[in-house]
N, C-alpha and C positions, 0 to 999 in steps of 0.2 A: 525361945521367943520368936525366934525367925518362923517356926515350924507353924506354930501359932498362928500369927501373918498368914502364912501361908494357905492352912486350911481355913480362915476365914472368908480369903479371898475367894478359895473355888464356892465357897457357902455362898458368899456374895456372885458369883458370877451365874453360879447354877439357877439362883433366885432371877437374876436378871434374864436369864434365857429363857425360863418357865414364860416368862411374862410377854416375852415377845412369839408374834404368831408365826411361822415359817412358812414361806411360799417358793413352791419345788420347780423352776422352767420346765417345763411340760415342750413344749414348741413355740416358734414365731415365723412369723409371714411378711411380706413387706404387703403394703393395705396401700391406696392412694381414693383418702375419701375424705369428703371437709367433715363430716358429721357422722362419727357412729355410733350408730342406737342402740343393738345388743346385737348377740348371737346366740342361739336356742340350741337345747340339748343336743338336735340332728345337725349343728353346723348352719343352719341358716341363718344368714348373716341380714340385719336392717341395717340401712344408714341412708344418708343423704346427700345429695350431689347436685350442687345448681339448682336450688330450691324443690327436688326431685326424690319424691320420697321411694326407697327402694329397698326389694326382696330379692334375694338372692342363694339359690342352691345350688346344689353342684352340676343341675343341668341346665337351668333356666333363670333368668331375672326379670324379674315383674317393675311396671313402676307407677306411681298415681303422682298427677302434677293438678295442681288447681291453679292456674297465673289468675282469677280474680281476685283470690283472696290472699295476695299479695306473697311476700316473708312467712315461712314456715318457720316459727317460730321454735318449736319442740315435737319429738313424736315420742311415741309410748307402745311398747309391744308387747309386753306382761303377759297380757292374753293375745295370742296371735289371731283368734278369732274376732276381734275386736279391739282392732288395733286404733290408736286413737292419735289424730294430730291437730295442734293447735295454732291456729293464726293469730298472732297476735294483736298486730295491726286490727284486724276485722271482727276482734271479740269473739273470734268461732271456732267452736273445734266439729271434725268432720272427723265420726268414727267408720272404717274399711272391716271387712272380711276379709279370709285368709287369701285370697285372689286378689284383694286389693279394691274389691269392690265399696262403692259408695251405699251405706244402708244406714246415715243418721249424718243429721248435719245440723246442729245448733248454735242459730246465731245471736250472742244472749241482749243483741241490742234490739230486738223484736220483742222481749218476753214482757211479759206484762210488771213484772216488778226486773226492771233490769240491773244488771250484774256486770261489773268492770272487774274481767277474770286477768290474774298476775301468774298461775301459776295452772297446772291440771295434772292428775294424775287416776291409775285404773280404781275402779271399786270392783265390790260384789256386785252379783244382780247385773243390773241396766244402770249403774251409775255410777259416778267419777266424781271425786275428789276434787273441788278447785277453790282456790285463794281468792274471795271477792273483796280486792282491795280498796273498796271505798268504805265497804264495814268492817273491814281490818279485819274479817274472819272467814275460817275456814267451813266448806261446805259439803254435802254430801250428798249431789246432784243425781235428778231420777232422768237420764235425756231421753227417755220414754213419753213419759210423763210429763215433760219440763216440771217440776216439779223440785223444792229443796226437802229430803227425808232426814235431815240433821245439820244441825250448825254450832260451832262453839264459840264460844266466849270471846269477846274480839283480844287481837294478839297485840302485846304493845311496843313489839320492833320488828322492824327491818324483816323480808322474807327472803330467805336468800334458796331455798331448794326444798320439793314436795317429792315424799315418795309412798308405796302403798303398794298392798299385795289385796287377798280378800277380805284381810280382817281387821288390820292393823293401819294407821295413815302417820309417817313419820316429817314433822314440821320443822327443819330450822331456819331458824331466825337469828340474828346478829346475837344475838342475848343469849339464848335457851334452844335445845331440843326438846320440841311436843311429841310425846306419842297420843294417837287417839284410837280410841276402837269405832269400831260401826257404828255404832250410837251418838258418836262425836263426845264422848265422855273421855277426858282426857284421865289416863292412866299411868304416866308417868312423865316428870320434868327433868331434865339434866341442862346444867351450864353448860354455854358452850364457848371452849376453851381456846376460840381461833378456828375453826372447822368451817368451811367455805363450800360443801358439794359431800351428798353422805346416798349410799344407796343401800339395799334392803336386801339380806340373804336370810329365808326361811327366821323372820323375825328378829334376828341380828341387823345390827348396822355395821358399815362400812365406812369411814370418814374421809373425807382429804381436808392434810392440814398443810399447810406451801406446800411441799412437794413431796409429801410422805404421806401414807396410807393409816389408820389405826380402826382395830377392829373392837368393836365394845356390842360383847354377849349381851342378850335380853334381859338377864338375871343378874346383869354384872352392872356401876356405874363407873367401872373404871375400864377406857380402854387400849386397846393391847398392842403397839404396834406391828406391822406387816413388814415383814425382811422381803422389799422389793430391788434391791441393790440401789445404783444409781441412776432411774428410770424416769425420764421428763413423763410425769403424771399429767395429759392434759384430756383422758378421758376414760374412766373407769367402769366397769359391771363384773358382775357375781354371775353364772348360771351354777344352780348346788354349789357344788364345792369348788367352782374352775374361777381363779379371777382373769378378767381382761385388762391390760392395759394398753392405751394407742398411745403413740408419740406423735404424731403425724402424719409414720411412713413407718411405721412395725407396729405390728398387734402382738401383743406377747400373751401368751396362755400359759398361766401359773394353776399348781391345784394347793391347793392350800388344806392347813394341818393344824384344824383349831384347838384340838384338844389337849 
């Protein structure tokens, strides 16, 4: 009987280890930055410093500061070429080049049908994703063009974090995780289970739930947690397969092992 037990339990354990993701310390660093935004394949580090948005490589650091338009609300670097930062305060975001240069700056309280933006994130093309919280719904902005090329169906809670690559635009809200494609055609619903902040690896998601990580494949609705030890989570990113974690004062670089 005992023998029994026994091999039930590694049956049992083995099931439970399948299920969780493993994440390998790769390296860490100490970091002293209020806001960091990502790090790209080559090591080039964004983040933000005294409302100071900033590029940095191993030889040089770039930086774009606007003091009119107030609180830098969020920045977004997906595409490095078009990098995109949002004022909140002033309804505007002001997209940069890889120099950091100013080449588009939309302030959506000018636009002829105007937009009370909650949220913004990268698209395809010449357009960006943003939360126009007066219509409760999400958009899929041309800032070329000023122009809206898709909209969906208004959402009916709470917006808590927008993310997006070129194809896909991931929505959660206090209730529910939206996915939508470029059409703004929603393509899949999941509850959401407590998840406060989720980011976007090659179509996968990434969650934080208090203070632990959980990975849920595109094809899966169940998902998997991240074995990050005991690590204060207060700001996460994917590049491929490397995750980041910052506490404050360490940047930890994990490669992670989803399969």
């Amino acid at each position: 009987m005992k023998y029994v037990i026994f091999i039930l339990f590694l049956f049992s354990y083995s099931i439970l280890a399948q299920e969780s993701v493993e994440a390998s310390l790769v390296k860490k660093l100490n970091l002293d930055v209020e806001t960091l935004v990502s790090v790209d394949n080559f090591g080039t580090t964004y983040y933000i410093n005294n409302n100071v948005f900033n590029k940095q490589d191993v030889n040089t650091t770039i930086t774009y500061n606007n003091l009119q338009l107030g609180n830098l609300y969020s920045a977004n670097a997906f595409n490095p070429l078009k990098i995109n930062l949002f004022y909140k305060d002033f309804n505007t975001i002001v997209i940069l080049d890889n120099r950091l240069a100013e080449i588009f700056k939309i302030d959506f309280n000018t636009l002829d049908t105007y937009k009370n933006i909650s949220h913004v994130s990268t698209g395809h093309d010449n357009t960006l994703w943003i939360f126009n919280q007066d219509l409760q719904k999400l958009e899929l902005f041309d800032y070329k063009t000023r122009t809206t090329r898709a909209q969906t169906v208004p959402v009916q809670s709470t917006v808590l974090d927008l993310k997006s690559n070129y194809n896909y635009c991931w929505l959660l809200t206090k209730n529910y995780i939206y996915t939508y494609n470029y059409f703004g055609s929603l393509v899949k619903k999941t509850k959401n289970e407590g998840y406060t902040s989720l980011i976007e690896n090659n179509e996968n998601i990434i969650l934080k739930k208090e203070n632990t990580l959980l990975y849920l494949n595109k094809n899966s609705d169940s998902p998997r947690p991240i074995k990050t030890s005991n690590l204060l989570i207060n700001q996460f990113f994917v590049t491929n397969e490397t995750l980041y974690i910052y506490d404050n004062e360490t940047l930890y670089q994990f490669q992670l092992k989803t399969n």
